[in-house]
N, C-alpha and C positions, 0 to 999 in steps of 0.2 A: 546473586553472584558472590563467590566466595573471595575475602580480602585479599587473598594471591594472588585473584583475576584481575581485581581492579589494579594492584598495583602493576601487574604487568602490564594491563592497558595503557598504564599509566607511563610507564618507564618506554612502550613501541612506539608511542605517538611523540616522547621528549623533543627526538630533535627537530622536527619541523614546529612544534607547540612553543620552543625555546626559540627559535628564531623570530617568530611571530610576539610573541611574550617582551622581548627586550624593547621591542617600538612601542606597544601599547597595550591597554587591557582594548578587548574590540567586544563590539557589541554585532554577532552574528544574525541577520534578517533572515529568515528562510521562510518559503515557502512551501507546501510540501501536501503531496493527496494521502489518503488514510491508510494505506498495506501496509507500510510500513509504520506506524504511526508508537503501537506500542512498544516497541524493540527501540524505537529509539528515543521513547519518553527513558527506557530505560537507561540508555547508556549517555546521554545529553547532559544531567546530572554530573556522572562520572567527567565529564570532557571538562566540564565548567569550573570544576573542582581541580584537573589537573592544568589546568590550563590558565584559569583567571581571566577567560575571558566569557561575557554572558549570551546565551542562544535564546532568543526569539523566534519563537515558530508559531505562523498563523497555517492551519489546517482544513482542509477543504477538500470538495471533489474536484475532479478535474475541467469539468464543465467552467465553475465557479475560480480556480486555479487560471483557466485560461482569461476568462476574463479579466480577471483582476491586472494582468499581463499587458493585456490589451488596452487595459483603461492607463496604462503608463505606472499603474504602482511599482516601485522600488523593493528590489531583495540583492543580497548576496549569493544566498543559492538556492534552487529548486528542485525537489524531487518529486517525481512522477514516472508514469510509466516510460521505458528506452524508449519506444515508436514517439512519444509527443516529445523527450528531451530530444529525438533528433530533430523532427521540426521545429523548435526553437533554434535548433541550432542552424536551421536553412534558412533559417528569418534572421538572424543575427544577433539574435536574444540571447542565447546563450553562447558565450565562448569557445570556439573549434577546439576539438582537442582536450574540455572540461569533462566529457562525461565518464562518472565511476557508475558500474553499474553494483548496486545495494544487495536486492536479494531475489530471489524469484519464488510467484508463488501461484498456483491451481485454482480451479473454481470449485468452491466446496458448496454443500448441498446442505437445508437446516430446517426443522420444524419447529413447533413451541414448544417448550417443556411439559414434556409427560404426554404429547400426541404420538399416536400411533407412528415408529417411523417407516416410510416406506422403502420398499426394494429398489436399491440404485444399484444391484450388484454388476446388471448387464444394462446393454442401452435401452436393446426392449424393455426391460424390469424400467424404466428410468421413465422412456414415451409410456407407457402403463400408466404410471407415477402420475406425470401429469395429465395424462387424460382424465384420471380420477379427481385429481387436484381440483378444490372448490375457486381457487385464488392461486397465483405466483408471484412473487416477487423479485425481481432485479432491480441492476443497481442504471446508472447513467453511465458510469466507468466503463473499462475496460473488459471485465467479466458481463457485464449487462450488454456489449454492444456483442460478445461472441455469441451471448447463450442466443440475445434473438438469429445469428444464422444457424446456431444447436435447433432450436426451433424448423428451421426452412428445410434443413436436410436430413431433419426428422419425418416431415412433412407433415405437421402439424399445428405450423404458423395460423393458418386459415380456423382452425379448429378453438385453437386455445386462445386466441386473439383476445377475445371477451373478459378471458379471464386474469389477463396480467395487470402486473401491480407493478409500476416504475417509480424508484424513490426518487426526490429531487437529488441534483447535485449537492455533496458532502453530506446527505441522510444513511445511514448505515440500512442495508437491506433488513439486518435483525431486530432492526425497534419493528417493521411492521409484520416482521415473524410473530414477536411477542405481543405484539398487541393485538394475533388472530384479524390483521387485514389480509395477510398472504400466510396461506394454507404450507405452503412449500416457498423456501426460497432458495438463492442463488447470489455468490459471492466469494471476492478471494476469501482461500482462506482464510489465509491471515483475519480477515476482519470477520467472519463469524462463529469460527469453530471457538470462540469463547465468550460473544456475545451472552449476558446477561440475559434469560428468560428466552434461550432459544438450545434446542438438543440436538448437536451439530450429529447429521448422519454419516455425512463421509465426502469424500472428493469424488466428484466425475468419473465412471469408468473410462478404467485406460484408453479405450480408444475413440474416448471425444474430449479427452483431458486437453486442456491447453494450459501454459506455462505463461506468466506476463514477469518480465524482468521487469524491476524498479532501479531506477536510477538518480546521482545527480549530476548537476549541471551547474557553471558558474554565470551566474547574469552579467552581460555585457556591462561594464560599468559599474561592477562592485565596488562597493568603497569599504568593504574589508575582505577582497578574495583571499588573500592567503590567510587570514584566520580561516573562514571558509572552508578552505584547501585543508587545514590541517584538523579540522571536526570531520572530513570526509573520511581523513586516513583513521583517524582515531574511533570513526564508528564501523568501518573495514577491516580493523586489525582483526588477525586468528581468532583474539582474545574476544571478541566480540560475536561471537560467530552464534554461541547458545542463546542468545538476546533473540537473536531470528529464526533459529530452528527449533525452542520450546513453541512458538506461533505460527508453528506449520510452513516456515518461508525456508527456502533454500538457499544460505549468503552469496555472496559474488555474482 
């Protein structure tokens, strides 16, 4: 990001960062599952720097995110997908009225580096794909729980059963791309189309494409929400927008 970027990130997020800033430097807890993960290792930097105050983020999948929740750990704020921040916010976890939604992002499709990649142009080309398929891989997330009904209404749940590969919670699908456990895999984009040792093929055709917004949330009982509140706005500003559309994510 180019130095005019940041200073104008810098300069959009001022007046709530200046508000926050006069009470105290805060030290920001977050919690947060992986779509968005690199977009805002990028821009987290940038906040800390304009802001003086420091971000904490423990990273995980969502399975493991919910637990941790459940076990009573402390955050200020949580990002995961919009469907789980509103149930936190039914359960009382999260603050009514807290959630910003991030960015949104597709289920992309990915093989090892330098394997053949297969036709995902149509959905047939895609059941083909995996009929062939030695191995599949999905996630525990939010793309893993849609592909297995892509599976059902494919109708070859029954068929390819044998052959899927489920990563635990917070394992990225592309470590077992490239490590030739899973022939073919399956995950937002965002987190594999630049996966290391994996030849991202493309997104789902159009019409079994599904979109997952990511959002955050303020945890009931923060004890730094409005720092919080103002790393939210400052990772939403315009200015921030290329941060999540070079990684395939759609902001807002």
């Amino acid at each position: 990001m180019s130095k005019k970027r940041i200073v104008a990130l810098a300069l959009g997020a001022a007046g709530s960062l200046m508000l926050v800033s006069m009470g105290h430097s805060a030290e920001i807890k977050v919690l947060s599952t992986q779509a968005t993960e690199e977009a805002y290792r990028e821009l987290v930097p940038q906040f800390e720097k304009a802001s003086g105050h420091k971000v904490t983020t423990t990273f995980t999948g969502t399975l493991d995110a919910n637990k941790r929740l459940a076990a009573g750990e402390t955050y200020d704020l949580l990002i995961m997908s919009a469907p789980s921040i509103d149930e936190h916010i039914k359960t009382g976890k999260i603050v009514s009225g807290s959630r910003v939604d991030l960015a949104k992002s597709g289920v992309g499709v990915g093989v090892k580096t330098g394997a053949p990649k297969p036709d995902i142009s149509t959905t047939e080309a895609l059941k083909k794909a995996l009929l062939a398929a030695r191995s599949i891989g999905y996630s525990t997330g939010p793309s893993g729980v849609y592909m297995v009904g892509v599976f059902q209404r494919m109708g070859i749940a029954d068929e390819i059963r044998g052959k899927l590969k489920q990563t635990p919670t917070g394992v990225f699908v592309g470590s077992i791309i490239a490590s030739g456990e899973a022939e073919i895999g399956f995950q937002q984009v965002s987190e594999l189309s630049h996966f290391r040792g994996v030849d991202y093929v493309g997104p789902l055709p159009a019409d079994i494409q599904h979109f997952t917004a990511f959002s955050s949330g303020i945890l009931a009982g923060a004890k730094d929400a409005d720092a919080a509140k103002a790393l939210v706005k400052f990772i939403t500003a315009p200015e921030a927008a290329s941060a999540f559309t070079k990684r395939g994510l759609e902001p807002g």
